[in-house]
RORO-265397 format. One line per field, with one value per residue (C-alpha): residue number from 1; x, y negated, z. Coordinates in steps of 0.02 Angstrom, whole numbers, plus 50000, padded with zeros to 5 digits. Example, Ala and Ser with C-alpha at 12.3 -4.5 7.8 and 13.67 -1.06 7.14 Angstrom:
// RORO-265397
i = (1  2)
X = (50615  50684)
Y = (50225  50053)
Z = (50390  50357)
END
This chain:
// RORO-265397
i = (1  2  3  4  5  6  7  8  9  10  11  12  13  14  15  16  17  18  19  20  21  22  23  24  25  26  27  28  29  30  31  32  33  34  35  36  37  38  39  40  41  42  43  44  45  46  47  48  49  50  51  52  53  54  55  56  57  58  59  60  61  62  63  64  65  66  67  68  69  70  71  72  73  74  75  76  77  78  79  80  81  82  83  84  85  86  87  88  89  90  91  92  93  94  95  96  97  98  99  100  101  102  103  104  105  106  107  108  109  110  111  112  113  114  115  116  117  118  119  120  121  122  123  124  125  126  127  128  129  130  131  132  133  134  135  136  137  138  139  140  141  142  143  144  145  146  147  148  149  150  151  152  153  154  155  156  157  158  159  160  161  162  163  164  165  166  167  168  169  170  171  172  173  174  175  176  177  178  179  180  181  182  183  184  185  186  187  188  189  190  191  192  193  194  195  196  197  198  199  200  201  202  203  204  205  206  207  208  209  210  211  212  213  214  215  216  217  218  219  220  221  222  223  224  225  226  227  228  229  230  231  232  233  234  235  236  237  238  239  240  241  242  243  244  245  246  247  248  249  250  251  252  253  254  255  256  257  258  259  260  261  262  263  264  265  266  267  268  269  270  271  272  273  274  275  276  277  278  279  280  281  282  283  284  285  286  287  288  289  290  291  292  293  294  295  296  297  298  299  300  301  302  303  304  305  306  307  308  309  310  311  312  313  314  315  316  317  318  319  320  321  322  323  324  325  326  327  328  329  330  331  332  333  334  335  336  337  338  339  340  341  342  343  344  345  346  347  348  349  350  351  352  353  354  355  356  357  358  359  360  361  362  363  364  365  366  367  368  369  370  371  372  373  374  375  376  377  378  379  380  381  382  383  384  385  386  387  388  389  390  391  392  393  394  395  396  397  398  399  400  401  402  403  404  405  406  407  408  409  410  411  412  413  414  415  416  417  418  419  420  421  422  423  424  425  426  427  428  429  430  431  432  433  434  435  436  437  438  439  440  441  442)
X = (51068  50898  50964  51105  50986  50854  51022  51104  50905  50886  51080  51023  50869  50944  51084  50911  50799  50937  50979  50795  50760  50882  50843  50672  50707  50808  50662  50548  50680  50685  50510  50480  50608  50550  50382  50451  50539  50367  50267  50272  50377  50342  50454  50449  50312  50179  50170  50155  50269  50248  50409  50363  50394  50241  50186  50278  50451  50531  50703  50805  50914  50778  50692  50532  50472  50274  50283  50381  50385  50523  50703  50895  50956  51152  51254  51111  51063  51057  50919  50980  50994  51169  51168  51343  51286  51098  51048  51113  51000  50842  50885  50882  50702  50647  50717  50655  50489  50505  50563  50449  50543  50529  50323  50224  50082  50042  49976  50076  50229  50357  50326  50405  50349  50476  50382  50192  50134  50033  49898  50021  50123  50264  50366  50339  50516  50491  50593  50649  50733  50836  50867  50964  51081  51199  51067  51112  51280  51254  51320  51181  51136  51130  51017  50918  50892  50848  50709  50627  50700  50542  50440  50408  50231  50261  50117  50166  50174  50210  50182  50205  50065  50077  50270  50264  50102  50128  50152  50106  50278  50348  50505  50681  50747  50682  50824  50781  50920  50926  50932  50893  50773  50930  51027  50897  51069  51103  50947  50947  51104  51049  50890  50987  51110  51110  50938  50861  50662  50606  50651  50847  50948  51090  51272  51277  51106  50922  50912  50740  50638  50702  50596  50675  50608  50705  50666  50649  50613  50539  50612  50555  50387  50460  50575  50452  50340  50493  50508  50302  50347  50471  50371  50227  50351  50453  50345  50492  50483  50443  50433  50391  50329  50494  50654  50790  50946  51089  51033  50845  50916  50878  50710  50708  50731  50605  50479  50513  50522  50341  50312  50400  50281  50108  50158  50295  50307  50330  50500  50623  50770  50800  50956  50954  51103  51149  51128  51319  51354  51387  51296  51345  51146  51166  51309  51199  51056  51162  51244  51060  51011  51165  51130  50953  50970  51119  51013  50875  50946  51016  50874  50912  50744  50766  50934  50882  50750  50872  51002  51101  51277  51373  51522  51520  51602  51637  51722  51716  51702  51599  51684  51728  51811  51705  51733  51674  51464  51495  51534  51457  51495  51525  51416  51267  51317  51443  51528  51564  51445  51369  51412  51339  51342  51406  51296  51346  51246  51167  51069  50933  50778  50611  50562  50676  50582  50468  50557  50668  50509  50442  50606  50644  50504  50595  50777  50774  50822  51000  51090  51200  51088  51218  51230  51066  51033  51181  51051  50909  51003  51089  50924  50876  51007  51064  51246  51260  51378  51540  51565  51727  51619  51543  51671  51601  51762  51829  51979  52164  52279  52369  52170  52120  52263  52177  52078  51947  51930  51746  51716  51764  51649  51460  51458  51585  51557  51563  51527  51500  51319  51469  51580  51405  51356  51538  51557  51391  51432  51575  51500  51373  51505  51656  51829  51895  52014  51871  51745  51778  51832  51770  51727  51823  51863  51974)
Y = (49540  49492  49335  49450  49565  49428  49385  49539  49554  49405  49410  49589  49502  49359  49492  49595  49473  49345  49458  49491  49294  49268  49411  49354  49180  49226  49329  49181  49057  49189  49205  49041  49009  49127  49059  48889  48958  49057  48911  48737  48610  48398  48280  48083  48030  48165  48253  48458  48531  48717  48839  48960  48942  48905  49023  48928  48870  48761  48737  48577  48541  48641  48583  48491  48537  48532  48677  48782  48863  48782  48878  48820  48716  48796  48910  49037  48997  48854  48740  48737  48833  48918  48859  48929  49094  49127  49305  49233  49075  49174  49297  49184  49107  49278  49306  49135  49206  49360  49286  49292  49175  49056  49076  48925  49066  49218  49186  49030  49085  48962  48912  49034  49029  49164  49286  49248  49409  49368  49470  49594  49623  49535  49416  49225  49137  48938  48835  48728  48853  48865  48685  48692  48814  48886  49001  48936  48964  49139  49279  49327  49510  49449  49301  49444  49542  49361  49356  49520  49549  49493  49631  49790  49854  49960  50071  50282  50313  50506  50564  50741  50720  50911  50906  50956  51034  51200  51311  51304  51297  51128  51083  51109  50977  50887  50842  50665  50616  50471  50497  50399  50448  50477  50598  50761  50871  50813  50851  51028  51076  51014  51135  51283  51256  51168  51092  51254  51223  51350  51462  51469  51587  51488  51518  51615  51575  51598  51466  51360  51296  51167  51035  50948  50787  50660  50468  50377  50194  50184  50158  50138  50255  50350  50426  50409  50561  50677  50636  50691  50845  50878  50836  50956  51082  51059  50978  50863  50694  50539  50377  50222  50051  49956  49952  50068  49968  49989  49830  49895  50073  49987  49957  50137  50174  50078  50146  50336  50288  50230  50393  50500  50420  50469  50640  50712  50657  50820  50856  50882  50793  50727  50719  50558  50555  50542  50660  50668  50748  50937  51000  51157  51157  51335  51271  51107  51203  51274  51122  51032  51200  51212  51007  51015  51187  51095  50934  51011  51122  50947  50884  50738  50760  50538  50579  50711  50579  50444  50572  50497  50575  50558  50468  50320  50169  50014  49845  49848  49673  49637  49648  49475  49575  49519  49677  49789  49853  49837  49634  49531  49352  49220  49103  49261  49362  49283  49396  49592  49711  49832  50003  50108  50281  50311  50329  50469  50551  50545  50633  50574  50639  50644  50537  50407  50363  50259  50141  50124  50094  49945  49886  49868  49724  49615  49624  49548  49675  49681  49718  49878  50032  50100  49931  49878  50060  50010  49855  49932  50043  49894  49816  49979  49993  50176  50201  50341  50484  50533  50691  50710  50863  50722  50668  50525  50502  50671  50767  50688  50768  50885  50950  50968  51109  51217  51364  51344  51178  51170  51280  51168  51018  50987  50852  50810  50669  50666  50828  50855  50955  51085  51107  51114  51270  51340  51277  51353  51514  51505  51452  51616  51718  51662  51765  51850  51719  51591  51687  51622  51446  51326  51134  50993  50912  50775)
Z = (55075  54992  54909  54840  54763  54680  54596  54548  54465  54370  54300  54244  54163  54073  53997  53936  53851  53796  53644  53618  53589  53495  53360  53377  53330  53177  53134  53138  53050  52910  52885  52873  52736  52640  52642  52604  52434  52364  52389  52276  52302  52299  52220  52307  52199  52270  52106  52127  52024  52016  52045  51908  51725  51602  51474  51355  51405  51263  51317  51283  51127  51010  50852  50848  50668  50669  50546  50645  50821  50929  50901  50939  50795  50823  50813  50810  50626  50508  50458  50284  50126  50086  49894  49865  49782  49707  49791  49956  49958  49916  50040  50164  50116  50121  50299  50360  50303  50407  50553  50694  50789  50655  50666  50741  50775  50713  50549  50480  50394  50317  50147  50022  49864  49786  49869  49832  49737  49562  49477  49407  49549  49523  49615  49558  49549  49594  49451  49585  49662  49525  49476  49677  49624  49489  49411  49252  49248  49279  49152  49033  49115  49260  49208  49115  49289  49392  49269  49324  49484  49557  49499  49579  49515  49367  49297  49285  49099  49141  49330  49402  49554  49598  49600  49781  49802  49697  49843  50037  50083  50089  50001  50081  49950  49819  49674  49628  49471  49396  49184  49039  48873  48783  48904  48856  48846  49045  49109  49009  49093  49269  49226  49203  49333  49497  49459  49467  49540  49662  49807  49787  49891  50012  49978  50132  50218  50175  50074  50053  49906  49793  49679  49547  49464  49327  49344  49215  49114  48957  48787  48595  48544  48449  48594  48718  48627  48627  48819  48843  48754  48871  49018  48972  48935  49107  49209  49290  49219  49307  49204  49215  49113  49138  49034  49080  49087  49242  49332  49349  49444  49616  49541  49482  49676  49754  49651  49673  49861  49834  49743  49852  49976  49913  49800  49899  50066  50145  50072  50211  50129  49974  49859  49734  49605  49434  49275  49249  49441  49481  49634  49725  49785  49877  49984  50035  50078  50192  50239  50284  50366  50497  50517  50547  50677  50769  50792  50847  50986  51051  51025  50917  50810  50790  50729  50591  50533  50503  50409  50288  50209  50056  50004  50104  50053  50161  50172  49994  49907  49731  49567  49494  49328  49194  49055  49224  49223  49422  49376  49510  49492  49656  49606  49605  49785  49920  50039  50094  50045  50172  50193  50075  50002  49818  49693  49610  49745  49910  50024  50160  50268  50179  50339  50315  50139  50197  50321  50141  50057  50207  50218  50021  50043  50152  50030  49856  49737  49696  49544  49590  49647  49797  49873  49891  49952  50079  50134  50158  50286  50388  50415  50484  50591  50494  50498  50346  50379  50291  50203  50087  50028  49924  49800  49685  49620  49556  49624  49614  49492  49618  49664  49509  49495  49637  49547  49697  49709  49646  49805  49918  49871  49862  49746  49614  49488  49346  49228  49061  49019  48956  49106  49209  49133  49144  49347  49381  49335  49431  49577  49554  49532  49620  49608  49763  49805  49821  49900  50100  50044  50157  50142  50107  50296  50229)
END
């Protein structure tokens, strides 16, 4: 009976502990292989070779140019200059520059001597650089703007410092339009209609103060003392020690977004466009009211500072029609532009100026205002926004027919000094049939 016992006891036993070894074992076996993978390894020879990585890991299959850091040879980029079109090869120099994978340390940059600054502020263009490419096959203007297209410092020959400091409220919108010496009829138009400078009523809301400012090259003396007559009288004139010709408008825009940056900064948004547009300005205060209340509340405040909206144009291709001002020639700029807004007009966040302005310093300057605009914003990573309010390129004929179709837009290009005048009044006093028009949505 006792012999039956002791082994009804140690069956019980063995069916207690056995389980209990074994999980204790696996505990062990774990342990120890975990141990064995955190701690270094040997090869044959005896050598320690430690598991991590070492600060710097050069992987195989990269370059081994003293002069720069290591980086893949392919497909990421190519060692070599694209010489099939002129703006493209020095683009890519400049971006080479930039690069900070391209560094060796912190303060060697590649070699780039497009972009060494001289005494006056310009740009020096290495002859070699052009002796590698078709630079001298290019047309004539746009030989004309190679030649100065590495210059951005221009002195102010007439500057309006106070602009935006006349009152303690800061601007709702500052009117920056593009205008020539010549054009005095334009800009006396814009004055008495949509350019109006002050606090200006909304077409339905409050409204918000406006500041209006012209930017312009300079021309022959004799012009240029009517245009300091005007500026004393108005008080609106910005212009600068360069020639005014179409090809230097991106240069006209890089250097009010330098001025913009040190007079006017606290401007909420600002509109940039031409003398020849019509503007229903009470409507777009409105407009960038409603935007800037409905991004807030969602609290998108990033958004509102990279607002951009106008016209926008995309997948569009350069112009290779030689009797065109837009002509672009292959040999100059190869492949699709960016998207960009129309010229005509556009309108952006006073905060967005300058990233434009920091940015402009990394993209050669480019012949055609709206695209180069269009550039600046890629490298940004700003997709503009859409608005068939903004029509650039006038009503079609069936449109045109509509007795409210001026109340439907906030930009409409292009008008006569004549039919500004007549359109604003319009706009101040619109018939009854035009009173609750809405915007264009298509």
């Amino acid at each position: 009976m006792a012999r039956c016992l002791w082994r009804y006891r140690f069956r019980l036993l063995l069916c207690i502990c056995t389980p209990c070894l074994l999980l204790g074992c696996l505990f062990i076996y774990i342990s120890v292989a975990i141990s064995l993978a955190m701690t270094h390894t040997y090869p044959s020879n005896g050598q320690m070779i430690s598991s991590g990585l070492p600060d710097l890991f050069i992987a195989s299959g990269t370059s081994n140019d003293s002069m720069l850091a290591p980086y893949p040879v392919q497909p990421f980029w190519s060692q070599h200059l694209d010489r099939a079109a002129f703006w493209n090869m020095i683009q890519q120099v400049k971006d080479r520059q930039h690069n900070p994978i391209l560094q060796a340390s912190g303060n060697i940059f590649l070699k780039d001597n497009i972009t060494s600054l001289n005494q006056n502020g310009c740009f020096q263009y290495d002859d070699a650089m052009s002796r590698g490419s078709d630079y001298f096959t290019l047309p004539h203007p746009i030989k004309r703007f190679v030649s100065s297209m590495y210059c951005r410092v221009y002195p102010l020959l007439i500057d309006q410092p106070g602009l935006c400091a006349k009152t303690e409220e800061a601007p709702m919108l500052l009117l920056a339009i593009k205008s020539t010496v010549l054009n005095f009829k334009n800009r006396q138009a814009i004055r008495r209609t949509w350019g109006y400078s002050g606090l200006l009523k909304g077409q339905v809301g409050k409204g918000g103060l406006v500041r209006r400012v012209f930017l312009l090259g300079k021309v022959d003396k004799e012009l240029s003392k009517g245009i300091e007559k005007e500026s004393e009288k108005y008080g609106d004139i910005i212009m600068w020690d360069f020639i005014d010709t179409f090809f230097n408008l991106t240069l006209k825009d890089v250097l009010f977004w330098d001025w913009f940056s040190k007079r006017c900064q606290n401007a909420r948004f600002v509109f940039k466009g031409d003398d020849d547009v019509f503007v229903r300005t009470p409507a777009l205060l409105d407009y960038l009211q409603e935007e800037t209340l409905h991004r807030t509340r969602n609290g998108s405040r990033q958004k509102l500072d990279e607002f951009v909206v106008g016209d926008i144009i995309a997948s569009a291709l350069p112009l290779h029609t030689e009797d065109s001002k837009y002509f672009i020639p292959e040999s100059f700029y190869k492949g699709m532009y960016p998207t960009y807004p129309g010229g005509g007009g556009v309108v952006y966040s006073g905060a967005l100026v300058p990233r434009l302005l920091q940015v402009s310093r990394r993209i050669h300057l480019f012949p055609i205002d709206d695209v180069y605009l269009g550039m600046c914003l890629q490298r940004l990573g700003i997709i503009p926004i859409d608005h068939p309010a903004f029509l650039t390129f006038d009503f079609n004929a069936e449109e045109a027919k509509d007795p409210c179709a001026h109340h439907t837009i906030l930009l409409v290009h292009k008008r006569s000094p004549r039919e500004m005048l007549k359109l604003w009044s319009q706009i101040l006093k619109p018939s009854i049939q035009c009173r609750n028009v809405t915007l264009r949505n298509e």
